[in-house]
mmCIF file of the N, C-alpha and C atoms, coordinates in Angstrom:
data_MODEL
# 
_entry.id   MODEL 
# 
loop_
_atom_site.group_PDB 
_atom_site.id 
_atom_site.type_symbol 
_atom_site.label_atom_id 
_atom_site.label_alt_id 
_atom_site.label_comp_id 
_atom_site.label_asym_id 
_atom_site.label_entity_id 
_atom_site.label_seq_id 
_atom_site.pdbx_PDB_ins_code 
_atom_site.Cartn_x 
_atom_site.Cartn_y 
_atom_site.Cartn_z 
_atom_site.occupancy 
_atom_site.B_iso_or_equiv 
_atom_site.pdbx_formal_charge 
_atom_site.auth_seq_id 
_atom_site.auth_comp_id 
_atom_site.auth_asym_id 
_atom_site.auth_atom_id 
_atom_site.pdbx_PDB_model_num 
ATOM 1   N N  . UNK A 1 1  ? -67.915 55.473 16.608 1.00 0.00 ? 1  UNK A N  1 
ATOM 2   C CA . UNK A 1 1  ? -66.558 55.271 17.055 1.00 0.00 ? 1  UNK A CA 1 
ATOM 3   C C  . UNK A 1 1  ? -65.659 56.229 16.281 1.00 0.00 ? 1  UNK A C  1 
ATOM 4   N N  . UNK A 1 2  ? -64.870 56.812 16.973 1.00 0.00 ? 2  UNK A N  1 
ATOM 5   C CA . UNK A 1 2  ? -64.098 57.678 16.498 1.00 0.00 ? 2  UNK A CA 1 
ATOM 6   C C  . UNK A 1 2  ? -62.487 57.477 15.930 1.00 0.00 ? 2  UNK A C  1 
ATOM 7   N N  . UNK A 1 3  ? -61.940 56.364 17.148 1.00 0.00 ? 3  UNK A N  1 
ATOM 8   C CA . UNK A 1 3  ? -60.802 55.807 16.908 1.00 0.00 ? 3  UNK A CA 1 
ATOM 9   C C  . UNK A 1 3  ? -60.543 54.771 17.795 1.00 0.00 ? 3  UNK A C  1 
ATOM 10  N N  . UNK A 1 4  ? -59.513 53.821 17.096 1.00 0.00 ? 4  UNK A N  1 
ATOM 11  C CA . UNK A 1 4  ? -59.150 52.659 17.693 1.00 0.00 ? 4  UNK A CA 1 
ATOM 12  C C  . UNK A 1 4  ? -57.834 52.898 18.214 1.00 0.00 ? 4  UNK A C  1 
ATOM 13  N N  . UNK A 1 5  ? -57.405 52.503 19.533 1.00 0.00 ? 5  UNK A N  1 
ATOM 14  C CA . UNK A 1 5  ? -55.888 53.166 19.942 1.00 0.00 ? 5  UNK A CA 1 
ATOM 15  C C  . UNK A 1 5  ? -55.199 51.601 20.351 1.00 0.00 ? 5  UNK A C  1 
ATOM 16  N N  . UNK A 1 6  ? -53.960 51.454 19.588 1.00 0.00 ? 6  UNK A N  1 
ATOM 17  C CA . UNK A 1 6  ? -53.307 50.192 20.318 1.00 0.00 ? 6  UNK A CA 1 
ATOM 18  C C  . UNK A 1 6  ? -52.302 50.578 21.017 1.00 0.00 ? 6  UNK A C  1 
ATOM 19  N N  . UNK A 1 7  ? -51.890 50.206 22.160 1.00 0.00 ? 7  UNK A N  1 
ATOM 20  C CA . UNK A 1 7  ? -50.746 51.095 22.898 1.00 0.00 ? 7  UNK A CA 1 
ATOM 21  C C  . UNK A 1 7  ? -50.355 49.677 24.119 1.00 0.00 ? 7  UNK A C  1 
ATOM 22  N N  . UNK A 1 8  ? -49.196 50.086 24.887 1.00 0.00 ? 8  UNK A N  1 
ATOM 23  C CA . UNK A 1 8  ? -48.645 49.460 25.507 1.00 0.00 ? 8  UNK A CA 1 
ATOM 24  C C  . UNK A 1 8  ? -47.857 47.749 24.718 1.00 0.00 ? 8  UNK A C  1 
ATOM 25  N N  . UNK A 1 9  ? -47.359 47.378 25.290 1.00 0.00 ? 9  UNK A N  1 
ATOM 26  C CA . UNK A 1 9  ? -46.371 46.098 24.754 1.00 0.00 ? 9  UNK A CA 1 
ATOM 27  C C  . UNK A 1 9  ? -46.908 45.508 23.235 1.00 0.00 ? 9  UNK A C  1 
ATOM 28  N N  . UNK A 1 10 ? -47.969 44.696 23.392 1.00 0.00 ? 10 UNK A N  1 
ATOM 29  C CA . UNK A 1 10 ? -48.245 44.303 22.265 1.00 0.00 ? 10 UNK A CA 1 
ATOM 30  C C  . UNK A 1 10 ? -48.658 45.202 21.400 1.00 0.00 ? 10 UNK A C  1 
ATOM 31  N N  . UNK A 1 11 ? -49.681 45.826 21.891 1.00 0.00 ? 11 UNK A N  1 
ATOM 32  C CA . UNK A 1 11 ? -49.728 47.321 20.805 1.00 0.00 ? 11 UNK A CA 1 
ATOM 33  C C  . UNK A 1 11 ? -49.277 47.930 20.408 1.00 0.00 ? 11 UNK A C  1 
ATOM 34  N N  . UNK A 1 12 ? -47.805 48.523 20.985 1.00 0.00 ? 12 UNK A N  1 
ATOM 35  C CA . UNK A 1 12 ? -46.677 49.126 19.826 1.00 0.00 ? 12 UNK A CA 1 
ATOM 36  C C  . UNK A 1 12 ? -45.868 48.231 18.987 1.00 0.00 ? 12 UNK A C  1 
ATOM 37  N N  . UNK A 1 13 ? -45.483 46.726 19.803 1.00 0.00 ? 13 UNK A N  1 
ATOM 38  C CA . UNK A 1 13 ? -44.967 46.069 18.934 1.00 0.00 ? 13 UNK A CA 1 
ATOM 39  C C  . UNK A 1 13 ? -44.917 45.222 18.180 1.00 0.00 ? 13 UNK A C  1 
ATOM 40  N N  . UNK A 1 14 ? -46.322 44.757 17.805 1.00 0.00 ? 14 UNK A N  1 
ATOM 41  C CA . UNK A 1 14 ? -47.102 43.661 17.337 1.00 0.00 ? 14 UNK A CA 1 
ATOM 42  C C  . UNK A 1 14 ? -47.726 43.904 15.744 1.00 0.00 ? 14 UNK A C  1 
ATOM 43  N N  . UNK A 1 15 ? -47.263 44.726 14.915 1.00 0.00 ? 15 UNK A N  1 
ATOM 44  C CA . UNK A 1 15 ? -48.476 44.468 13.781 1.00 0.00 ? 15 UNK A CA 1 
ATOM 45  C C  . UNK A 1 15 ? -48.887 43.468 13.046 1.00 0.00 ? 15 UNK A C  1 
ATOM 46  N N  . UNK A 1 16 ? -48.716 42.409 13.751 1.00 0.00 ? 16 UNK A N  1 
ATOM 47  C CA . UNK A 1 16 ? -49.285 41.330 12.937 1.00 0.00 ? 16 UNK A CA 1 
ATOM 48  C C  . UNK A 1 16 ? -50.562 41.140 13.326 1.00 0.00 ? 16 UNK A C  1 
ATOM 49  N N  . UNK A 1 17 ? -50.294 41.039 14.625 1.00 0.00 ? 17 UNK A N  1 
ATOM 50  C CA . UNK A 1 17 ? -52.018 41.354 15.996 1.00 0.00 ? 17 UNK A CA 1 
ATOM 51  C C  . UNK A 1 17 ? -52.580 42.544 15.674 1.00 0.00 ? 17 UNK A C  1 
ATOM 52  N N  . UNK A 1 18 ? -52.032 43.986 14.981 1.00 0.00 ? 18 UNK A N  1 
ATOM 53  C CA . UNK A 1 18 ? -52.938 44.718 14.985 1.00 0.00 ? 18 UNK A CA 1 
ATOM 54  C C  . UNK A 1 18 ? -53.609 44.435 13.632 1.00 0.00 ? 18 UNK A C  1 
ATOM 55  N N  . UNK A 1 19 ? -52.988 43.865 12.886 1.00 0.00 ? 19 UNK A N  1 
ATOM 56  C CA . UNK A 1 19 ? -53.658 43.884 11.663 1.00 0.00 ? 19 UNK A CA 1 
ATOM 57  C C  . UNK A 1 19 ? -54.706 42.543 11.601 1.00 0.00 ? 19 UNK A C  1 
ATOM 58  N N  . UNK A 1 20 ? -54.300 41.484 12.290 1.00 0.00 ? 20 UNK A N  1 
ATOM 59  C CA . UNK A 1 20 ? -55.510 40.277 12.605 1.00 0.00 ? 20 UNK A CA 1 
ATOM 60  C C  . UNK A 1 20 ? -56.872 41.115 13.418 1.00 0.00 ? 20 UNK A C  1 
ATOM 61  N N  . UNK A 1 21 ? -56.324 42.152 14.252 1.00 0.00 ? 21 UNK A N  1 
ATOM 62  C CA . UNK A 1 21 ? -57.123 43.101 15.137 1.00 0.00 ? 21 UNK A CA 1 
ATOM 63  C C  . UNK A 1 21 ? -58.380 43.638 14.553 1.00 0.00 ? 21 UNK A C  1 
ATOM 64  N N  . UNK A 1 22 ? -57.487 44.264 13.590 1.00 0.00 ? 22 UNK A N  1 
ATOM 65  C CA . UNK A 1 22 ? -58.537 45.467 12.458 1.00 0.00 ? 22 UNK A CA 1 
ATOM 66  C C  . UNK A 1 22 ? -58.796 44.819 11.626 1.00 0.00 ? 22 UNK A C  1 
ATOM 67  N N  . UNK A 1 23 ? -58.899 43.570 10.736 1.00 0.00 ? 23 UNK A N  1 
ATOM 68  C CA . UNK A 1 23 ? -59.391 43.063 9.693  1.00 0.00 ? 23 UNK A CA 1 
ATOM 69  C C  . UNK A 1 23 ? -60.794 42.445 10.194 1.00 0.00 ? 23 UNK A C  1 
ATOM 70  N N  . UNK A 1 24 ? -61.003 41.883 11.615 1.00 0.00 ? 24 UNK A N  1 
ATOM 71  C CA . UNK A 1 24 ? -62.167 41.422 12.271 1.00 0.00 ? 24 UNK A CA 1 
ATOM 72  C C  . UNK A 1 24 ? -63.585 43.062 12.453 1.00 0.00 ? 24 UNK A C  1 
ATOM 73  N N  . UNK A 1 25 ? -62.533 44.111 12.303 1.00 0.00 ? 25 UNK A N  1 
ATOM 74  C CA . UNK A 1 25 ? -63.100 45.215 12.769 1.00 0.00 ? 25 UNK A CA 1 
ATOM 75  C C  . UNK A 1 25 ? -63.916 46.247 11.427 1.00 0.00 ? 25 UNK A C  1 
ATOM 76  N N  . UNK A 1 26 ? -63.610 45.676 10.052 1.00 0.00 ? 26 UNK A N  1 
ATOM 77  C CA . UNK A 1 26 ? -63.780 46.252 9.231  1.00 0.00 ? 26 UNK A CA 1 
ATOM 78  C C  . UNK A 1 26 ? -65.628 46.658 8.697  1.00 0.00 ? 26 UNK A C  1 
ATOM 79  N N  . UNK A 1 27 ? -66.572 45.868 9.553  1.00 0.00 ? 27 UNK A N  1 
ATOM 80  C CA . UNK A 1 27 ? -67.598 46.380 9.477  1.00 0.00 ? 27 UNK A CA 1 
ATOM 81  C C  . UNK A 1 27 ? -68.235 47.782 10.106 1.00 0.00 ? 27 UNK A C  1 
ATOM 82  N N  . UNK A 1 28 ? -67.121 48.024 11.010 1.00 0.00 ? 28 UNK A N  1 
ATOM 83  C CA . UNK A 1 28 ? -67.477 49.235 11.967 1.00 0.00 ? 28 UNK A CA 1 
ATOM 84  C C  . UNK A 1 28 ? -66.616 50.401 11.154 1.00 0.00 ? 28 UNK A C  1 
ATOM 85  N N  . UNK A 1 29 ? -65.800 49.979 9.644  1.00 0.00 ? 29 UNK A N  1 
ATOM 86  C CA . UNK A 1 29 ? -65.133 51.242 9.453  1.00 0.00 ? 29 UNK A CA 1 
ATOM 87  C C  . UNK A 1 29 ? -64.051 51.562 9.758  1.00 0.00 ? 29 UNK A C  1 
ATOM 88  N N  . UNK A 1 30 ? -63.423 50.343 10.093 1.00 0.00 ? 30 UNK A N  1 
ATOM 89  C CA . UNK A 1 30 ? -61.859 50.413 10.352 1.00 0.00 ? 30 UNK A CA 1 
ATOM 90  C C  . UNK A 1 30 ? -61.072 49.647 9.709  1.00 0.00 ? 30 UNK A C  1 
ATOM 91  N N  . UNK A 1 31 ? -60.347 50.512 8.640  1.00 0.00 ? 31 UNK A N  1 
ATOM 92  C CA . UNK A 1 31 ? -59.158 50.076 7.983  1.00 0.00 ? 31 UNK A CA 1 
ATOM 93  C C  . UNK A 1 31 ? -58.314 50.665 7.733  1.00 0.00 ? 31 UNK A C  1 
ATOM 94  N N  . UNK A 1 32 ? -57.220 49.451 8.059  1.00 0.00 ? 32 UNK A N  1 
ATOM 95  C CA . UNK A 1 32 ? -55.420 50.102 8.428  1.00 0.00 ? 32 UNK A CA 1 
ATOM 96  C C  . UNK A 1 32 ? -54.813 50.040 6.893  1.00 0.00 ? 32 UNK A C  1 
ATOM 97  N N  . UNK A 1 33 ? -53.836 50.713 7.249  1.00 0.00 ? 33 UNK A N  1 
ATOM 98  C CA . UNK A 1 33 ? -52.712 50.789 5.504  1.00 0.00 ? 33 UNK A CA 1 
ATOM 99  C C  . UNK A 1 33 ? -51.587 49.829 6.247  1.00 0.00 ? 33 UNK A C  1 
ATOM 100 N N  . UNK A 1 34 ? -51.351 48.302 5.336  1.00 0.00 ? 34 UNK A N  1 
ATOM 101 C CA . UNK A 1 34 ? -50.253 47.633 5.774  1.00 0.00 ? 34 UNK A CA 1 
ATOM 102 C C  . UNK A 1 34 ? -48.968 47.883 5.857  1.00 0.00 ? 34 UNK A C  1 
ATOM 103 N N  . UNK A 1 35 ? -48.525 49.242 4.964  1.00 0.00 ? 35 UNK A N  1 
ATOM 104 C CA . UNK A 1 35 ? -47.025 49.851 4.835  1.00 0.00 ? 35 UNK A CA 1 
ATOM 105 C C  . UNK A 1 35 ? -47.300 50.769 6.503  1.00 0.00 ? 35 UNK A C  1 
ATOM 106 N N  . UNK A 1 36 ? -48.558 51.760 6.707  1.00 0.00 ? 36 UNK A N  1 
ATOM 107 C CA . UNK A 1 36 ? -48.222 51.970 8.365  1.00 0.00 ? 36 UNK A CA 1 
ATOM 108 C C  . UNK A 1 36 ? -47.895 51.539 9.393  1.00 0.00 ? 36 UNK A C  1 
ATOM 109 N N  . UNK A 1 37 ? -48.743 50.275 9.168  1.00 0.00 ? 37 UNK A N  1 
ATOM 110 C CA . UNK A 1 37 ? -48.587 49.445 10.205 1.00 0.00 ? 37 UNK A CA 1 
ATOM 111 C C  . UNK A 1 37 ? -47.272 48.755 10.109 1.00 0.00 ? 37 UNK A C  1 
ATOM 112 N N  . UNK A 1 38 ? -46.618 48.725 9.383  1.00 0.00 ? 38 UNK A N  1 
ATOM 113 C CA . UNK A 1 38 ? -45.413 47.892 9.542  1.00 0.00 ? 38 UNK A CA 1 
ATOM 114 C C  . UNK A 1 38 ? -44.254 48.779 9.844  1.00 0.00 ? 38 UNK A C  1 
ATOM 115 N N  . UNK A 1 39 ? -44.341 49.982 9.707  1.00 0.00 ? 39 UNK A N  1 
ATOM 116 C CA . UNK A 1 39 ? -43.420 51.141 9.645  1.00 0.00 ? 39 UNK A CA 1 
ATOM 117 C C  . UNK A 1 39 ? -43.540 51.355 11.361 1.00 0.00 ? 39 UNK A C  1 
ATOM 118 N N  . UNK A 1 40 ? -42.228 51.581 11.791 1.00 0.00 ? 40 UNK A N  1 
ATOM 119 C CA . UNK A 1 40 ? -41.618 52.308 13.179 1.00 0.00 ? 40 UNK A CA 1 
ATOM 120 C C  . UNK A 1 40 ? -41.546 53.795 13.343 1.00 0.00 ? 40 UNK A C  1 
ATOM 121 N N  . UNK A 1 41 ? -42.202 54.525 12.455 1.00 0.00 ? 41 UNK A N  1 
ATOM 122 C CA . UNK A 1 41 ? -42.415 56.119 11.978 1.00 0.00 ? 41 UNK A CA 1 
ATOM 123 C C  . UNK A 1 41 ? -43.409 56.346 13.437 1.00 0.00 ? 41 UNK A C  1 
ATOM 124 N N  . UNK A 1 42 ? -42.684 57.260 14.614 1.00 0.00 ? 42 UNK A N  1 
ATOM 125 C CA . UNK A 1 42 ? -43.719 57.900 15.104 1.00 0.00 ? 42 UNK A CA 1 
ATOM 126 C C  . UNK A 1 42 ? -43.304 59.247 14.984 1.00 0.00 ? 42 UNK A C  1 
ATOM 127 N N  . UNK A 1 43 ? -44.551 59.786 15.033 1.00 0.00 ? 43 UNK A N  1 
ATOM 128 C CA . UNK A 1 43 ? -44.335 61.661 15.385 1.00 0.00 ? 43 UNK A CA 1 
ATOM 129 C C  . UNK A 1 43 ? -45.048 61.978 17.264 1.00 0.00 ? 43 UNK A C  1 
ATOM 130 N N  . UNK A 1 44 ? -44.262 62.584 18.242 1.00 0.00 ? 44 UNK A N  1 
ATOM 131 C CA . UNK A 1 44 ? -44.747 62.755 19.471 1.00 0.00 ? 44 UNK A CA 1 
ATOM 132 C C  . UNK A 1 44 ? -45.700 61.699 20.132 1.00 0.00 ? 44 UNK A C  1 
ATOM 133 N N  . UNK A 1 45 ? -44.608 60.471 19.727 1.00 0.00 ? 45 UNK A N  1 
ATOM 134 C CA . UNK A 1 45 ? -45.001 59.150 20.218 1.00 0.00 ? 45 UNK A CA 1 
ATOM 135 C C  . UNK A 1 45 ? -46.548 58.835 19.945 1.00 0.00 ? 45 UNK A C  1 
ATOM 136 N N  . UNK A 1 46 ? -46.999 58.923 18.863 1.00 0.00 ? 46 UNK A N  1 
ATOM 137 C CA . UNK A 1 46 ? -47.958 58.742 18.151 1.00 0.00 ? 46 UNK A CA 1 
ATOM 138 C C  . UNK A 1 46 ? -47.432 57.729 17.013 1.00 0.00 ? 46 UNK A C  1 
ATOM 139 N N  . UNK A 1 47 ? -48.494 57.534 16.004 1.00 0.00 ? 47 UNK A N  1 
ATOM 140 C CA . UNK A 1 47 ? -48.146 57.129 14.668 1.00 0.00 ? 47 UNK A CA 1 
ATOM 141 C C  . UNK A 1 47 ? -50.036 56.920 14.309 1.00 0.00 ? 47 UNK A C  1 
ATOM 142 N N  . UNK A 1 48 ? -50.285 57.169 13.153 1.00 0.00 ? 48 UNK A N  1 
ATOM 143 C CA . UNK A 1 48 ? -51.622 57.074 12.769 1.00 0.00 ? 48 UNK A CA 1 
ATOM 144 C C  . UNK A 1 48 ? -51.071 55.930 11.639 1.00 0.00 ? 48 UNK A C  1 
ATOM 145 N N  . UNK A 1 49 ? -52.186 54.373 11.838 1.00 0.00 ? 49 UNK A N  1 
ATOM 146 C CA . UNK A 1 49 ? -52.059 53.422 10.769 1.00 0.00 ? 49 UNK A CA 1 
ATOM 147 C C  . UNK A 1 49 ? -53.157 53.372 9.757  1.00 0.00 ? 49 UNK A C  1 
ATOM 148 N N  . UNK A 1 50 ? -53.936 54.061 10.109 1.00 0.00 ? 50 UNK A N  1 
ATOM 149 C CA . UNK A 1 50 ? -55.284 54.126 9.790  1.00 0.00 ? 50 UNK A CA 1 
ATOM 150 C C  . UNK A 1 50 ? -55.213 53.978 8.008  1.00 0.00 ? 50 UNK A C  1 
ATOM 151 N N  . UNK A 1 51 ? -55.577 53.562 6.818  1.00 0.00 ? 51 UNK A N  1 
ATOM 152 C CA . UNK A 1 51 ? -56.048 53.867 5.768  1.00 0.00 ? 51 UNK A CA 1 
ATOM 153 C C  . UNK A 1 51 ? -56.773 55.142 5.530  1.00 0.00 ? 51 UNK A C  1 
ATOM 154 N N  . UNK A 1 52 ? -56.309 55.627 4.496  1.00 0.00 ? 52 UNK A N  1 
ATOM 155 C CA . UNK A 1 52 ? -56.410 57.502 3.811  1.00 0.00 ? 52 UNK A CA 1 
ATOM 156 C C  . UNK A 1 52 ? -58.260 56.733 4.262  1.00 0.00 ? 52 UNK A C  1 
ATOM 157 N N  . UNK A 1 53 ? -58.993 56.118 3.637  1.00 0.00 ? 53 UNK A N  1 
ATOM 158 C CA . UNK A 1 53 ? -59.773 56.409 3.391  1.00 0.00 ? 53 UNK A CA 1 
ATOM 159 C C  . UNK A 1 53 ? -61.038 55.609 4.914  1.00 0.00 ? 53 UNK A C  1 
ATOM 160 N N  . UNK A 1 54 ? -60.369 55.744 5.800  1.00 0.00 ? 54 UNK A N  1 
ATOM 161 C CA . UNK A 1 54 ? -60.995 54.907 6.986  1.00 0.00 ? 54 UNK A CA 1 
ATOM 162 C C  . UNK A 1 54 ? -61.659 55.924 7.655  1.00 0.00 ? 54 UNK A C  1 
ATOM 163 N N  . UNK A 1 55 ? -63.248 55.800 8.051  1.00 0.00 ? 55 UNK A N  1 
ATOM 164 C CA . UNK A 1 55 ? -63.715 56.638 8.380  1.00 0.00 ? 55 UNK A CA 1 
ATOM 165 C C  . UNK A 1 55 ? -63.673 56.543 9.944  1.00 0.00 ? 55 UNK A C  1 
ATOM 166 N N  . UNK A 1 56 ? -62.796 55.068 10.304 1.00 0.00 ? 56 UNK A N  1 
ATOM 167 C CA . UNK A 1 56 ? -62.817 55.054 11.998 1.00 0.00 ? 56 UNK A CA 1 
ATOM 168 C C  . UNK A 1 56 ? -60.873 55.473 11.918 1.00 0.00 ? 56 UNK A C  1 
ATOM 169 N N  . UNK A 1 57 ? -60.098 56.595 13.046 1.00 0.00 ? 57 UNK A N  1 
ATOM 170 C CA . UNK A 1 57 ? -58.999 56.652 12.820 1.00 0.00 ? 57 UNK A CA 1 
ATOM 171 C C  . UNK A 1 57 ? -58.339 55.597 13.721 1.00 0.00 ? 57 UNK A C  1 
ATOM 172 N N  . UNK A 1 58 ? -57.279 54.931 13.627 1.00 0.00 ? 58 UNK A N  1 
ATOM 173 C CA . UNK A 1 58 ? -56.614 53.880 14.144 1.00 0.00 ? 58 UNK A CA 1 
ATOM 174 C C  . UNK A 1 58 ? -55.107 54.531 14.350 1.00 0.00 ? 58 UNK A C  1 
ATOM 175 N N  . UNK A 1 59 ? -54.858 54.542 15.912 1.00 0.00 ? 59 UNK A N  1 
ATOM 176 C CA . UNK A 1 59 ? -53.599 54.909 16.160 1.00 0.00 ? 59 UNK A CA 1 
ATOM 177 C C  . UNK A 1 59 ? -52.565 54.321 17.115 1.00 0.00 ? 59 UNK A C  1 
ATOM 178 N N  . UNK A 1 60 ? -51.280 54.479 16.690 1.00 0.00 ? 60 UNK A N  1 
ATOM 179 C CA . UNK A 1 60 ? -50.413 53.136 17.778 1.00 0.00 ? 60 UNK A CA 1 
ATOM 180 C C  . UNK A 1 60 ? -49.679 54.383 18.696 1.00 0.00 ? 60 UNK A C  1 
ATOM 181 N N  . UNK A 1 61 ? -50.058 54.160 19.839 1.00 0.00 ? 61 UNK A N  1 
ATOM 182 C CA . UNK A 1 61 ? -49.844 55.658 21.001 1.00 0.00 ? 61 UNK A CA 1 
ATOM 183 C C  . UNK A 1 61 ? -48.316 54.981 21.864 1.00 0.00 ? 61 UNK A C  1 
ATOM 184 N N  . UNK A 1 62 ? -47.135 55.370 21.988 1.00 0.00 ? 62 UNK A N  1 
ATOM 185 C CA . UNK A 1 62 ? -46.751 54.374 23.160 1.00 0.00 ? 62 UNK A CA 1 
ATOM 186 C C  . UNK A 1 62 ? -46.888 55.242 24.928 1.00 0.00 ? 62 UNK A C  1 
ATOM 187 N N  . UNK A 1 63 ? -46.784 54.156 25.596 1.00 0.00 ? 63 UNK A N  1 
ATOM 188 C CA . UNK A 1 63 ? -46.926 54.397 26.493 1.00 0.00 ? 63 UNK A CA 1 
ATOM 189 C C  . UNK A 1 63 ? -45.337 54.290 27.710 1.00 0.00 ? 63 UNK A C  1 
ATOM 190 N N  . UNK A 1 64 ? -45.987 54.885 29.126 1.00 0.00 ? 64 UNK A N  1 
ATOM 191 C CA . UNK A 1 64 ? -44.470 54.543 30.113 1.00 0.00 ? 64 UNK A CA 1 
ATOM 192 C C  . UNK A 1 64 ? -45.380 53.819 30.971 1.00 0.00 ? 64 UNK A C  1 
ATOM 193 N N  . UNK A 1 65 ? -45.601 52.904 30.925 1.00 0.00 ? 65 UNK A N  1 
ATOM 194 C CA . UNK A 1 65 ? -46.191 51.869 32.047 1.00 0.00 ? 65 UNK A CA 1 
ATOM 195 C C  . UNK A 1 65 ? -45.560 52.006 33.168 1.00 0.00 ? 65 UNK A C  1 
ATOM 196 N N  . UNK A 1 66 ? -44.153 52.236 33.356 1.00 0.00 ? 66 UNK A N  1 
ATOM 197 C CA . UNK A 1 66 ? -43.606 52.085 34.290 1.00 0.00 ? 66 UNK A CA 1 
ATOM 198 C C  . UNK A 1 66 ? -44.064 53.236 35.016 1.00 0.00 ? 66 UNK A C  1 
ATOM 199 N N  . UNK A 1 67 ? -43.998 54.411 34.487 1.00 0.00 ? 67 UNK A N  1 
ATOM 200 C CA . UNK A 1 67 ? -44.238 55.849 35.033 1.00 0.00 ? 67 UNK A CA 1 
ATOM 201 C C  . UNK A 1 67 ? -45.596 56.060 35.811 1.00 0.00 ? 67 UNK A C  1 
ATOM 202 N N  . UNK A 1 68 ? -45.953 55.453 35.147 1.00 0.00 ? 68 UNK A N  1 
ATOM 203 C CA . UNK A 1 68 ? -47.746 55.214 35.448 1.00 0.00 ? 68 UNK A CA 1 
ATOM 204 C C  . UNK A 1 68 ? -48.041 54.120 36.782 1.00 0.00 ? 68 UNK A C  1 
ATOM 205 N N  . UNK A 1 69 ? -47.201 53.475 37.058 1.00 0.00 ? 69 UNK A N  1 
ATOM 206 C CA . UNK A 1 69 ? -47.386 52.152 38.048 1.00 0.00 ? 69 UNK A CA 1 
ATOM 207 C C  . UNK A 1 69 ? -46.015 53.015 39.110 1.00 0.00 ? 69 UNK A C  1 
ATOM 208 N N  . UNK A 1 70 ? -46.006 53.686 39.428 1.00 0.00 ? 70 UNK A N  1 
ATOM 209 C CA . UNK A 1 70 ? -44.945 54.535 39.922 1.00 0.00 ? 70 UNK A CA 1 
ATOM 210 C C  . UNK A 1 70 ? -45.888 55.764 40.285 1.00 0.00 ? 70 UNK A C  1 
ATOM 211 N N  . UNK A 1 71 ? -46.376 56.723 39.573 1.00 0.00 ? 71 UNK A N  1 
ATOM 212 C CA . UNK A 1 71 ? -47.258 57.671 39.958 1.00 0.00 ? 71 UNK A CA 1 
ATOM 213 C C  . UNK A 1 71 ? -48.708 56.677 41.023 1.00 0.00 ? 71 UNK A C  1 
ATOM 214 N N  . UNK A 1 72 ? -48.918 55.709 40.209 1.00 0.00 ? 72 UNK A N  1 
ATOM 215 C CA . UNK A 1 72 ? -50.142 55.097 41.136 1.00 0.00 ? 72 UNK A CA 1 
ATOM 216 C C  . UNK A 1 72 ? -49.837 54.790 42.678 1.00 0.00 ? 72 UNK A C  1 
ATOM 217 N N  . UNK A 1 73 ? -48.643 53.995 42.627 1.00 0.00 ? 73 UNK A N  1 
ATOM 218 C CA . UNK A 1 73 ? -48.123 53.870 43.910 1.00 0.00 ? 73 UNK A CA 1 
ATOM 219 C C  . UNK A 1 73 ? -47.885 55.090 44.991 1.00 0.00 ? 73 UNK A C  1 
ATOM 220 N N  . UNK A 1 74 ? -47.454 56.290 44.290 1.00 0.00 ? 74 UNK A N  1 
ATOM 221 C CA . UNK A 1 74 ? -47.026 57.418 45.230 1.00 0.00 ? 74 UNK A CA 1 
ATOM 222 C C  . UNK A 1 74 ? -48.242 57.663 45.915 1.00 0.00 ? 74 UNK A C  1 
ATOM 223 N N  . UNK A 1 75 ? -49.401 57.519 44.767 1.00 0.00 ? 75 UNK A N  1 
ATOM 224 C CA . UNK A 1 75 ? -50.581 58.350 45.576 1.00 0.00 ? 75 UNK A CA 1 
ATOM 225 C C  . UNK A 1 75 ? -51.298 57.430 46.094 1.00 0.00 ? 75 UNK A C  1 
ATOM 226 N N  . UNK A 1 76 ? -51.246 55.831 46.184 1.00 0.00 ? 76 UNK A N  1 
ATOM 227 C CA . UNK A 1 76 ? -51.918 55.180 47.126 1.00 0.00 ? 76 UNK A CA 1 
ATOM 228 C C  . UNK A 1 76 ? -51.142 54.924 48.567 1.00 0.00 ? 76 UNK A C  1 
ATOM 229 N N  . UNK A 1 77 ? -49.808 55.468 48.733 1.00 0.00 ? 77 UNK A N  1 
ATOM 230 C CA . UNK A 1 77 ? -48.684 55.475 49.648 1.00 0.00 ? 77 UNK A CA 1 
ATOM 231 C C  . UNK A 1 77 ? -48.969 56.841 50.406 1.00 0.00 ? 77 UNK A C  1 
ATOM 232 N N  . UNK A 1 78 ? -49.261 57.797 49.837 1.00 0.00 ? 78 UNK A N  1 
ATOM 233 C CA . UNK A 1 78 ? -49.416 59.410 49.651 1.00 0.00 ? 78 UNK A CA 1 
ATOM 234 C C  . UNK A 1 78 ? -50.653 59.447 51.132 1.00 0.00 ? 78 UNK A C  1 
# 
């Protein structure tokens, strides 16, 4: 596994769920830094929560759901 991605509603705005998320996940190599995860810091709607030393990377992506349920429609209308 390369990386864990949380994105859309609860996934950008939840770190309490991501961190109940990734503490179940820590045999596979995934661990978050609790100051990332709590921080609203994105760069190009990214943010990496991952711990310096996590060999799985963990990232909170956001998304436009709306944009996306809008493009789907055009092209099943299309």
């Amino acid at each position: 596994m390369d990386a864990l991605i949380f994105t859309a509603g609860i996934g950008e705005n939840a770190p309490s769920i991501r961190q109940r998320i990734c503490k179940e996940l820590d045999a596979l190599g995934i661990t978050i830094d609790e100051n990332k995860n709590k921080s609203k810091k994105t760069s190009n709607n990214m943010a990496e929560i991952s711990a310096d030393n996590s060999p799985v990377k963990v990232l909170v992506i956001r998304c436009n759901e709306e944009l996306e349920i809008a493009q789907q429609t055009m092209t099943c209308i299309s």
